[in-house]
KOLBALUM-302932 format. One line per field, with one value per atom (N, C-alpha, C, O): x, y, z; atom name; residue in one letter. Coordinates in Angstrom, 1 decimal. Layout:
BEGIN
X	X, ...
Y	Y, ...
Z	Z, ...
atom	CA, ...
rest	a, ...
END
This chain:
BEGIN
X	9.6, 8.3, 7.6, 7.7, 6.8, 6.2, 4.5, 3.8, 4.6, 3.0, 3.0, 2.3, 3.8, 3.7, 3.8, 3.3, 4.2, 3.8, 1.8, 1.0, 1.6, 0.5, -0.4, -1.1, -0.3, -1.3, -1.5, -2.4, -0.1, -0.2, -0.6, -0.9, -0.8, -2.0, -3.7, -4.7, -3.4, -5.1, -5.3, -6.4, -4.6, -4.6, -4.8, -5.4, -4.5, -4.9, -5.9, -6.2, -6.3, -7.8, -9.1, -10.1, -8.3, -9.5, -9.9, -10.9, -8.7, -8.9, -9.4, -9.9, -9.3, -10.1, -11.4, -12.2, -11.7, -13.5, -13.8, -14.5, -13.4, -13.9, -13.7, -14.9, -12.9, -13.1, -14.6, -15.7, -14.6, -15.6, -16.6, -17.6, -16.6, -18.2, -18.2, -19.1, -17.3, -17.7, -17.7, -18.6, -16.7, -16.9, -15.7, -15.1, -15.4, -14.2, -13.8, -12.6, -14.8, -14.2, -14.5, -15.6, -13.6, -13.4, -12.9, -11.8, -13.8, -13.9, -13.0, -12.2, -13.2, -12.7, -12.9, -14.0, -11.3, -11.4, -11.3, -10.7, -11.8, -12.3, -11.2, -11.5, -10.2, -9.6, -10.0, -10.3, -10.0, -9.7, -9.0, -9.1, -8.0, -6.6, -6.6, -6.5, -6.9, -6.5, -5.3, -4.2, -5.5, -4.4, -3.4, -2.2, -3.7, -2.5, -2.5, -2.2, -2.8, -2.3, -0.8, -0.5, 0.0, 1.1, 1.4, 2.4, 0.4, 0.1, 0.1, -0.7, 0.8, 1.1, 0.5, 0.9, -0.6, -1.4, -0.5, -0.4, -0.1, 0.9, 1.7, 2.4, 2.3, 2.7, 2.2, 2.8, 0.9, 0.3, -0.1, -0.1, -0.6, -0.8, 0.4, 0.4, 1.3, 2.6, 2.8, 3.3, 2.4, 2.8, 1.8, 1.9, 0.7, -0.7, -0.4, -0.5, 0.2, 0.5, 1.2, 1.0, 2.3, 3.3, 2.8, 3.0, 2.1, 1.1, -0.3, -0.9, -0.6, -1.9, -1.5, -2.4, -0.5, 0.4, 0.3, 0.8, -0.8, -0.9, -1.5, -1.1, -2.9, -3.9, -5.0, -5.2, -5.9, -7.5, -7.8, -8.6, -7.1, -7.2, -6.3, -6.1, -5.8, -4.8, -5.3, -4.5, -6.6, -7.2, -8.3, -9.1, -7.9, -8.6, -8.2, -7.0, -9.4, -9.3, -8.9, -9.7, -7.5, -7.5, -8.3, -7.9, -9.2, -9.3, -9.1, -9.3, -8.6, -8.2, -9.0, -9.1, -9.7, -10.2, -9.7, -9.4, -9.7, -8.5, -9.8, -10.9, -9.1, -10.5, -9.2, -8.0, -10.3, -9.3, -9.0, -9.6, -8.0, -7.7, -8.0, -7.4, -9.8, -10.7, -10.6, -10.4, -10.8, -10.8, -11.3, -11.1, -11.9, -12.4, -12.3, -12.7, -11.8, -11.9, -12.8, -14.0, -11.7, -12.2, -12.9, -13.3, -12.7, -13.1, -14.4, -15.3, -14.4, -15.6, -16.5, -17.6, -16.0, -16.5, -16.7, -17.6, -15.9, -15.3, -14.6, -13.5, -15.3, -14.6, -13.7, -14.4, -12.7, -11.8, -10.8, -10.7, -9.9, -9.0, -7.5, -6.7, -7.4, -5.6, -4.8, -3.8, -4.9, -3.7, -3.4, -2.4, -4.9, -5.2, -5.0, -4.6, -5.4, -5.5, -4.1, -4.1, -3.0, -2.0, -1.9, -1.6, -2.6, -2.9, -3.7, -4.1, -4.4, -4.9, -6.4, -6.6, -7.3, -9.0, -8.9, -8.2, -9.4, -9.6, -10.5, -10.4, -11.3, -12.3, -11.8, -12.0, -11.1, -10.6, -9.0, -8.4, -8.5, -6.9, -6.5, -5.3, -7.6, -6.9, -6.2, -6.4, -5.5, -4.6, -5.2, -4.5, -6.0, -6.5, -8.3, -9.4, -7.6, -8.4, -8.5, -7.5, -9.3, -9.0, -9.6, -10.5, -8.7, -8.7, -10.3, -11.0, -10.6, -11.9, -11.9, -12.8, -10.7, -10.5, -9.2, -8.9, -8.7, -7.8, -6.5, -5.5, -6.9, -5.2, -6.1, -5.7, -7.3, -8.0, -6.9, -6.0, -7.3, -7.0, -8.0, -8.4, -8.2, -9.6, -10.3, -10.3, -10.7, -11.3, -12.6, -13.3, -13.5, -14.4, -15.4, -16.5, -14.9, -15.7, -14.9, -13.6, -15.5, -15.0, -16.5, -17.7, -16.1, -17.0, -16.6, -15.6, -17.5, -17.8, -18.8, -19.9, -18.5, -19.2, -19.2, -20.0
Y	13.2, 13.2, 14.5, 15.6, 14.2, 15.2, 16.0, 16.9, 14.9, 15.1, 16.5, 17.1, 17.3, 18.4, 19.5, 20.5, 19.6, 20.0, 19.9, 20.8, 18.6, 18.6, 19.1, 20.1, 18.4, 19.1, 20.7, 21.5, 20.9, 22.9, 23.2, 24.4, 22.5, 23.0, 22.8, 23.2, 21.9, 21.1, 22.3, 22.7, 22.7, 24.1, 25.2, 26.1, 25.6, 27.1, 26.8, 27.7, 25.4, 24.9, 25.5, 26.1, 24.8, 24.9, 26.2, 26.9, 26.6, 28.6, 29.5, 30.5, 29.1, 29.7, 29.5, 30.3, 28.2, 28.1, 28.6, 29.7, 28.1, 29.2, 30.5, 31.0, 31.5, 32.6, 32.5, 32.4, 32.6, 32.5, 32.4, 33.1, 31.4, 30.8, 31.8, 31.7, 32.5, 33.2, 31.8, 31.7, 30.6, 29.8, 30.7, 31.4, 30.7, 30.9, 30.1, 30.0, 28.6, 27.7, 26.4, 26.2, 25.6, 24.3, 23.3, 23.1, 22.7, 21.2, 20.1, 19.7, 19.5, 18.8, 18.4, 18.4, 17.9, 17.8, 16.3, 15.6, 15.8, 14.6, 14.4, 15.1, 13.5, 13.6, 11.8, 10.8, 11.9, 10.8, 10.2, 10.6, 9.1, 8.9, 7.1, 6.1, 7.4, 5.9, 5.4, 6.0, 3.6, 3.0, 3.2, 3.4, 3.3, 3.4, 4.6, 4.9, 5.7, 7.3, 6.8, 5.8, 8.1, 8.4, 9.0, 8.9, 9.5, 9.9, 8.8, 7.9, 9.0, 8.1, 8.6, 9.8, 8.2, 8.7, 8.8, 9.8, 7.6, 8.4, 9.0, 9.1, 9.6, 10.8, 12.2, 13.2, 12.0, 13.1, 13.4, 14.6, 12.2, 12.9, 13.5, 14.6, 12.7, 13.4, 14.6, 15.3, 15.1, 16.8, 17.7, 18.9, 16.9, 17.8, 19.0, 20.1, 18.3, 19.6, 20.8, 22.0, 20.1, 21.4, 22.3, 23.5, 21.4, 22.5, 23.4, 24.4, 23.1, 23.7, 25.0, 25.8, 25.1, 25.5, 26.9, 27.3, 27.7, 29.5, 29.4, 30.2, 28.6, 28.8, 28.7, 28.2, 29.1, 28.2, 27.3, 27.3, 26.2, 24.9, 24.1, 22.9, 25.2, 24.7, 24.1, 23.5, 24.3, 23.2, 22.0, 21.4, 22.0, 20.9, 19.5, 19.1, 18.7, 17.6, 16.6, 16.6, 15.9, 15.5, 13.6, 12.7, 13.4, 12.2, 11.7, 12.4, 10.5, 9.6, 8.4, 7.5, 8.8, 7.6, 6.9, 7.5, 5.5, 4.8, 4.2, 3.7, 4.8, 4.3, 3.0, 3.1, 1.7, 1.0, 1.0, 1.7, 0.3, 0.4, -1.1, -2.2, -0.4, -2.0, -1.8, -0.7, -2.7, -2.9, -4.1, -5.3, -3.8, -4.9, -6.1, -6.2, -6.6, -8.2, -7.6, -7.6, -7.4, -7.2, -9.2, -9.4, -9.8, -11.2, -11.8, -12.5, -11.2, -12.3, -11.4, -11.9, -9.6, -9.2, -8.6, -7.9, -9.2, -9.4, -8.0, -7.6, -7.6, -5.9, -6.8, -7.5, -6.7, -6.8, -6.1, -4.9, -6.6, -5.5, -5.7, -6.6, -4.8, -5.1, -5.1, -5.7, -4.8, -5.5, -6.6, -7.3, -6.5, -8.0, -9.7, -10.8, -9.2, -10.1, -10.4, -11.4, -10.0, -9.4, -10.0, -11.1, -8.5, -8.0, -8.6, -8.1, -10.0, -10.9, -10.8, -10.2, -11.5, -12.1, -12.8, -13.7, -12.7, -14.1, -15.2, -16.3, -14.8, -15.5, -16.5, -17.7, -15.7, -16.5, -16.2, -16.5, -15.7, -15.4, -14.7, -14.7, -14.0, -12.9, -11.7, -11.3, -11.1, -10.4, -9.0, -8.0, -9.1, -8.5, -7.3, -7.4, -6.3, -5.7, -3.9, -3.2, -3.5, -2.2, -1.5, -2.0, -0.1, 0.6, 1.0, 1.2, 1.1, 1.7, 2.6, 3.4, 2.5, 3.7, 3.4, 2.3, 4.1, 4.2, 4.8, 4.7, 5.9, 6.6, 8.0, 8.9, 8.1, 9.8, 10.1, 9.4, 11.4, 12.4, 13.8, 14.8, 13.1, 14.1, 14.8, 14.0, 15.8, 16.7, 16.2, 16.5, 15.5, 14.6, 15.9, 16.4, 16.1, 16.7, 18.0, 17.8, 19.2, 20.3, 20.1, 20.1, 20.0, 19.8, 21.5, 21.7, 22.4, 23.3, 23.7, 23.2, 24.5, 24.8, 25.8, 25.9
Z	11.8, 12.4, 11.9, 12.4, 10.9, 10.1, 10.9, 10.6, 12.1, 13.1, 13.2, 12.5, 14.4, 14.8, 13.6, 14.0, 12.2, 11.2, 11.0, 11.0, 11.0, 10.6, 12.0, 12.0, 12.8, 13.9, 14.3, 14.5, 14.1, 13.8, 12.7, 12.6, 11.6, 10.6, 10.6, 10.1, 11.5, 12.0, 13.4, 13.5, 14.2, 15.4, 14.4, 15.0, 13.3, 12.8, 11.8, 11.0, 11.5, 11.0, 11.8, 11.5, 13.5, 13.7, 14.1, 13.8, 15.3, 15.0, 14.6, 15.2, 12.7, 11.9, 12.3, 12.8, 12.1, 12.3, 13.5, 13.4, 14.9, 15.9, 15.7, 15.9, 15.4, 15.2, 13.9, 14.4, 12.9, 12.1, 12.7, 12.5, 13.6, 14.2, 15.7, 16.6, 15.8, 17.7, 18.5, 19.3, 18.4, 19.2, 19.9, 19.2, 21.6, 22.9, 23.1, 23.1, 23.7, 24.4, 23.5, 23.0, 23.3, 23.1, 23.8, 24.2, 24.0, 24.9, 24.5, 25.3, 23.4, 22.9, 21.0, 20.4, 20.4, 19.3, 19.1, 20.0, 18.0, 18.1, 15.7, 14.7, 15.8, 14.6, 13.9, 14.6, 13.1, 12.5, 11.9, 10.7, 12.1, 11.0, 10.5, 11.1, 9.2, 8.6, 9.1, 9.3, 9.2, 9.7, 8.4, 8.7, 7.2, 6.2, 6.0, 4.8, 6.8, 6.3, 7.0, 7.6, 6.6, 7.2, 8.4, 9.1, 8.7, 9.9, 11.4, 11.4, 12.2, 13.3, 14.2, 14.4, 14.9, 15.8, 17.2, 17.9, 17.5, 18.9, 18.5, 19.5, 17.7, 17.6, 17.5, 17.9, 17.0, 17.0, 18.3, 18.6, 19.5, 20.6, 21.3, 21.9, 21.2, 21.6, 21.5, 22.3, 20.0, 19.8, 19.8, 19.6, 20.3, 20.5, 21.2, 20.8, 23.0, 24.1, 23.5, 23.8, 22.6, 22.4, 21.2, 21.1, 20.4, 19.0, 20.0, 19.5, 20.7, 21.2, 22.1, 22.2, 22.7, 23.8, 23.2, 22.2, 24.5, 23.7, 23.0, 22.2, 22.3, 21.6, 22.2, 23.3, 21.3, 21.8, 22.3, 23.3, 21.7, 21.9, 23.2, 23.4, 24.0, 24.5, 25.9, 26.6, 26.5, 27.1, 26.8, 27.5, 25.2, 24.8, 25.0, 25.1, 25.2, 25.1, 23.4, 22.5, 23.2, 21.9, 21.7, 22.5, 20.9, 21.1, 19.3, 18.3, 19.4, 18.2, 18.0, 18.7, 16.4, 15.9, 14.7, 13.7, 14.8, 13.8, 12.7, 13.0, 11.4, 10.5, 9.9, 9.8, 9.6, 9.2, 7.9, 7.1, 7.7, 6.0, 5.3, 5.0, 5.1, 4.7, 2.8, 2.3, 2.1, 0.6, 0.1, 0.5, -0.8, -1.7, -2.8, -3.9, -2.3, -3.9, -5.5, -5.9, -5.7, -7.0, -8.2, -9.3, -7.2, -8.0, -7.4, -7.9, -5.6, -5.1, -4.4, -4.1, -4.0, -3.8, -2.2, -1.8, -1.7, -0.2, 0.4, 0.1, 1.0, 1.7, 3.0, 3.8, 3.0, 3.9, 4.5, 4.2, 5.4, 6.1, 5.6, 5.8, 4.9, 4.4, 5.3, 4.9, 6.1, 6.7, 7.7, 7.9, 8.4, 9.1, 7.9, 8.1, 6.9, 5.7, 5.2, 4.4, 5.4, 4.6, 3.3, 2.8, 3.2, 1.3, 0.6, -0.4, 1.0, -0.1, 0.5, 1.5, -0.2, 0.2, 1.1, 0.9, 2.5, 3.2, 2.7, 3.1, 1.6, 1.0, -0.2, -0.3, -1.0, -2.3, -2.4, -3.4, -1.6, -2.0, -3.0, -3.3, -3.9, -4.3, -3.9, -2.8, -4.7, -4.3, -5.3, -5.6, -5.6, -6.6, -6.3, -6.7, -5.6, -4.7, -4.6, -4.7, -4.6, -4.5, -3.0, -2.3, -2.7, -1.2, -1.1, -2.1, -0.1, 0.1, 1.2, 1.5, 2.0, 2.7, 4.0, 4.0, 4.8, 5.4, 5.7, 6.4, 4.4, 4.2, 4.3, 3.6, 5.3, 5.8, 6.9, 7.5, 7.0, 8.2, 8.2, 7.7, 9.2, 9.2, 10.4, 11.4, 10.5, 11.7, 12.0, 11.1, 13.1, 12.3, 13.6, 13.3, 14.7, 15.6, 16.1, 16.3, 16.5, 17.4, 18.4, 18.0, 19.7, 20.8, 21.7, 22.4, 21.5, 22.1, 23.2, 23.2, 24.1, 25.0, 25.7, 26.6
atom	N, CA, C, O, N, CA, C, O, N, CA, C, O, N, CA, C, O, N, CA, C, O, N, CA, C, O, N, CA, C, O, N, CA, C, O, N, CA, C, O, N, CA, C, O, N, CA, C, O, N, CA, C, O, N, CA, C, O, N, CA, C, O, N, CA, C, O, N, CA, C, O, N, CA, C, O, N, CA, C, O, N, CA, C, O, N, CA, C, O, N, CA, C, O, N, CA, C, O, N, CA, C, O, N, CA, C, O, N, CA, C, O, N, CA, C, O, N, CA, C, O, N, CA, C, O, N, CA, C, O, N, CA, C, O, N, CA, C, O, N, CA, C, O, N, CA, C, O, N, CA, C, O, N, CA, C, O, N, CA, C, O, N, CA, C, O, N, CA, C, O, N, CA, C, O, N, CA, C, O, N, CA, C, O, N, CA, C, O, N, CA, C, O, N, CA, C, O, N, CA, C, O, N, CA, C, O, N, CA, C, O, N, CA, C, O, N, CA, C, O, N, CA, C, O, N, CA, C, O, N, CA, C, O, N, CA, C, O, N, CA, C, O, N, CA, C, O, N, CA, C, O, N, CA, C, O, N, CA, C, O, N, CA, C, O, N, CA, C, O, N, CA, C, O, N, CA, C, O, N, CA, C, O, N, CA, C, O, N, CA, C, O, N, CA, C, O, N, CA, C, O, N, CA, C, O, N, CA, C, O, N, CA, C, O, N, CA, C, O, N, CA, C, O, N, CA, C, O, N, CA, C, O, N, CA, C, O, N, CA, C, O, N, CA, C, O, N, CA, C, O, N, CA, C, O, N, CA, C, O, N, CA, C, O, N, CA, C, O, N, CA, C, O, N, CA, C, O, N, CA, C, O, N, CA, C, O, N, CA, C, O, N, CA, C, O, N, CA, C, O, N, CA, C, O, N, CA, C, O, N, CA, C, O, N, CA, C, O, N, CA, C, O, N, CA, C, O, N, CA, C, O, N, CA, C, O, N, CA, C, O, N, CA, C, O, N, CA, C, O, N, CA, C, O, N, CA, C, O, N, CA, C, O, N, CA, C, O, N, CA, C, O, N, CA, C, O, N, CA, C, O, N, CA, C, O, N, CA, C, O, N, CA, C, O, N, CA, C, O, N, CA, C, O, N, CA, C, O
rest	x, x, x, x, x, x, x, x, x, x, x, x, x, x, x, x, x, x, x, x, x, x, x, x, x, x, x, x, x, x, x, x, x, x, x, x, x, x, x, x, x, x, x, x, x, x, x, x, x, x, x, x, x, x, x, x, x, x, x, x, x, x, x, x, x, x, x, x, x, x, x, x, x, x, x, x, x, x, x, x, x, x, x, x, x, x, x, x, x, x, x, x, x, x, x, x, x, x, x, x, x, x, x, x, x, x, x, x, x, x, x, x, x, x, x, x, x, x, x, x, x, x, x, x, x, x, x, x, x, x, x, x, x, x, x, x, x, x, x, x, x, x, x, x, x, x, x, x, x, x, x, x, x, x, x, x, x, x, x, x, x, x, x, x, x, x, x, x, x, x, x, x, x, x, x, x, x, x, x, x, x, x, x, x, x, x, x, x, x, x, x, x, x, x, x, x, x, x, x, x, x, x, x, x, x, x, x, x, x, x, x, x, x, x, x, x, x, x, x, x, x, x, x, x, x, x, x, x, x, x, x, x, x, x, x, x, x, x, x, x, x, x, x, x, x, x, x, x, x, x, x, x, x, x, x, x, x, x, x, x, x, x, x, x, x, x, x, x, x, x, x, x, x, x, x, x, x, x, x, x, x, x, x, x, x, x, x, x, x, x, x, x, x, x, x, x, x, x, x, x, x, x, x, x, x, x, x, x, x, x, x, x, x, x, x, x, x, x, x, x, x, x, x, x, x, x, x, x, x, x, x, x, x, x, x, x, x, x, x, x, x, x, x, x, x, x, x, x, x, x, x, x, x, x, x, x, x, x, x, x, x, x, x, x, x, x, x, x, x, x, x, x, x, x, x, x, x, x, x, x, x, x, x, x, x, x, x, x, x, x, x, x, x, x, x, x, x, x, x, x, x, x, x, x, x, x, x, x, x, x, x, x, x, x, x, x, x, x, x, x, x, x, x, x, x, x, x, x, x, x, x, x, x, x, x, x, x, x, x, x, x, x, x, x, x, x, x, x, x, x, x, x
END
């Protein structure tokens, strides 16, 4: 479980920016995780409490947004969802498609107050 690695780098991400910016109090962080990152979102909330625990952030609220992992038909042109689809066109059954996104992780909001 590589989460609590990454969330304690996403906790002295954000650290930095609050100190930089004179933010004290943070409300809530708002993350973004593609369904094909590696990143497992219930995991990450799981290790939220124990990465935040004695920081800044340690009465923040964590919230999770799932970007899907949608991609294109390279034959008909069709943006679809890879994995609802599995793998192919719902349109033409190609299999012949490239990513357009779903393997982010990303900080998308710090909600300060």
């Amino acid at each position: 479980m590589h989460e609590l690695g990454v969330i304690i780098q996403i906790v002295k991400i954000v650290e930095d920016f609050a100190n930089e910016n004179e933010v004290t109090n943070i409300e809530k962080l708002v993350l973004q995780i593609g369904e094909l990152s590696s990143v497992i979102p219930k995991y990450v909330e799981d290790c939220y409490p124990a990465a935040v625990d004695g920081t800044l952030l340690q009465d923040t609220e964590l919230e999770i947004e799932i970007l899907p992992g949608n991609c294109i038909c390279k034959n008909c042109n069709k943006v679809f969802n890879l994995l609802t689809s599995n793998k192919q066109c719902p349109k033409c059954g190609s299999k012949d498609w490239e990513l357009l996104g779903g393997r982010e992780l990303m900080i998308k909001e710090i909600v300060a107050y």
